[in-house]
Each structure stands twice: as C-alpha cells, then as structure tokens.
N, C-alpha and C positions, 0 to 999 in steps of 0.2 A: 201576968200579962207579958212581963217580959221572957218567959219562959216560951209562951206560944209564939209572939212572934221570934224568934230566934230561931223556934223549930219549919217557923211556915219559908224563912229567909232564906237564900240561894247564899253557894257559898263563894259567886266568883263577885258580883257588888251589893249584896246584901239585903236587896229589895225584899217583898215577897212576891213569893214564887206562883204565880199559880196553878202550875201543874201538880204542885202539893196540896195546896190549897182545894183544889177541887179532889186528891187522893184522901185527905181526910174526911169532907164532905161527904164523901163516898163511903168510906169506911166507919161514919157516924151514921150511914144509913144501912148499911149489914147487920151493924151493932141492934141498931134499932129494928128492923126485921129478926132478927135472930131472938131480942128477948119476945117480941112479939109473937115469935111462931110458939118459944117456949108457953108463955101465957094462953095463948089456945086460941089466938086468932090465926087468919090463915090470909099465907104472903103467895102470892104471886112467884114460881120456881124460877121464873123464866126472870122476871122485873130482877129477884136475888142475886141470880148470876149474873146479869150483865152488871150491875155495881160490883160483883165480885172482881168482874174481870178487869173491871175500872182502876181498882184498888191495886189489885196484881200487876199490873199494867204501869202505874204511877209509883208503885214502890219500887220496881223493874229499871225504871227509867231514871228516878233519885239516885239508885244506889250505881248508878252507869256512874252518871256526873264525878263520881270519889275517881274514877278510874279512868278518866278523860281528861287529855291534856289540854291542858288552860290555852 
C-alpha cells in the first residue's frame, strides 16, 4: 500500500496527485481492453484510443513536473 501511494504522490507536497491517479485508471483500462480483445471479445477502436491518449497524455505531463522549476 505504501508502494502505491508513493507512486500516486506528487513530488512538490506529497498528496495524491490526481492527474496520475486518473493516468493509471486509464491505463488499467487499456490493460483491460487489450487482454480483452486478446480473448476474443470485441473493444470499441475508438473507446481504446481515447484512454490511450489519456494515458499518453498523463505520463506526458508527470514526466514534465521532473523538469519544471519548483
């Protein structure tokens, strides 16, 4: 537990963050589509990319915050 939130945590006061918080949400729902489409049901292309972009988008913006002055 203390691993997740660590990871959900912002690194300028600690909280959690929700702009990650909903990046993982997102990316547990790719996850979930993806083994889904493997198993032989059938996802929505359109529904897939926009969480994809979600995802892209929020990992995009985390990885800014390393490289942004406090």
């Amino acid at each position: 537990m203390n691993f997740l939130t660590n990871m959900l945590s912002d690194s300028v006061n600690g909280t959690i963050s929700s702009k990650r918080t909903v990046t993982l949400l997102a990316f547990l729902m790719c996850s979930g589509g993806f083994v889904a489409s493997i198993c032989g049901y059938n996802v929505d292309s359109k529904l897939f990319d926009s969480m994809m972009y979600i995802v892209i988008a929020g990992l995009g913006f985390t990885a800014s915050e390393k490289f942004a002055k406090s």
